[in-house]
N, C-alpha and C positions, 0 to 999 in steps of 0.2 A: 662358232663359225656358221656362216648361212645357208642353207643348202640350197642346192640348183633348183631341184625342182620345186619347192617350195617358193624360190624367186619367180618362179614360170605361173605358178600358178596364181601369187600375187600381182604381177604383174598383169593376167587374166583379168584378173578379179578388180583391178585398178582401170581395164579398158571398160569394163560391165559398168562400174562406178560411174565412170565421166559421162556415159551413151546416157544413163538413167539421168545424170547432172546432181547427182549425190556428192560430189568430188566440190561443187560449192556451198555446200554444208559441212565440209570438214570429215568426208569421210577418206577415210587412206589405207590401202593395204601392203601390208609390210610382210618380206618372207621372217622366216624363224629358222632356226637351229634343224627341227626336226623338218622332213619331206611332206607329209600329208598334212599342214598345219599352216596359217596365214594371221598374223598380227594387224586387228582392226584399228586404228585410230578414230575417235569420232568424239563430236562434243555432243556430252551427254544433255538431252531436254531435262533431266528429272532433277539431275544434280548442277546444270552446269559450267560444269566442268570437262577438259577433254581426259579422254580416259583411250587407255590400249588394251583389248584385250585379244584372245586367242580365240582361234577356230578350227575349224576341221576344212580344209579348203571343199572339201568333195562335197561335204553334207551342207555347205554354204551355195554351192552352185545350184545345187538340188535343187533346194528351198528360192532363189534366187530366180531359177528358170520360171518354176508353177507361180510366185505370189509376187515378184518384181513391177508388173504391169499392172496390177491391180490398183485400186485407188485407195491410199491411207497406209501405200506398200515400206515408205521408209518410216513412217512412225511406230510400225509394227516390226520392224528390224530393228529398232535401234530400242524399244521396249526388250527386245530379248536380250540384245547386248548388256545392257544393265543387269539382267540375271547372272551376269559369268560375271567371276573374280575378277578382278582386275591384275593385270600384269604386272610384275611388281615395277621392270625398266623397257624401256621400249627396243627394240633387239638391233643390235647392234652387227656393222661385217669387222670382225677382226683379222682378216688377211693383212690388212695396209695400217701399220700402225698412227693415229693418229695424228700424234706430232710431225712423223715423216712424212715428205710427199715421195714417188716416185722421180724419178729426175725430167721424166717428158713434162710432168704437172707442175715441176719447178721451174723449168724453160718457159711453157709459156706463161708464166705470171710476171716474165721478167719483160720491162716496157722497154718499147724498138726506140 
């Protein structure tokens, strides 16, 4: 399950993304399970390949704030993303089972 504030703060971090225009590079953040933690997506230079991995939301904003602006600021970001493991799946909301829609979401798919 995905937690709230974890969505909050991806979603943060997804507004930081598009302002920078890293978000046309394929970067994407995603909540997780846990609260203080945010799921990167991005295509890796080294490998690539796109690749998801995890973070620490807070220590990302940190880092974020001081070297964002700088010049050569996303290829030095996504240099350290390739240092973290990799995720094994990319995180998933299990509230709404997949197959099922809600009935409002099956209404409107249905043509007037």
């Amino acid at each position: 399950m995905i937690n709230g504030k974890s969505q909050l703060a991806a979603s943060q971090l997804g507004d930081i993304f598009a302002k920078l225009g890293w978000v046309r590079a394929g970067l994407h953040a995603m909540a997780t399970e846990k609260e203080n933690e945010v799921a990167l997506q991005y295509h890796s230079p080294a490998t690539g390949a796109a690749r998801v991995v995890t973070c620490d939301a807070y220590g990302l904003s940190r880092w974020l704030k001081k070297e964002a602006t700088k010049p050569g600021a996303r290829g030095r970001f996504e240099a350290l993303l390739d240092r973290k493991a990799a995720r094994p799946a990319a995180p998933r909301q299990t509230l709404l089972p997949l197959g099922e829609l809600s009935p409002i979401a099956r209404r409107s798919l249905l043509p007037d």
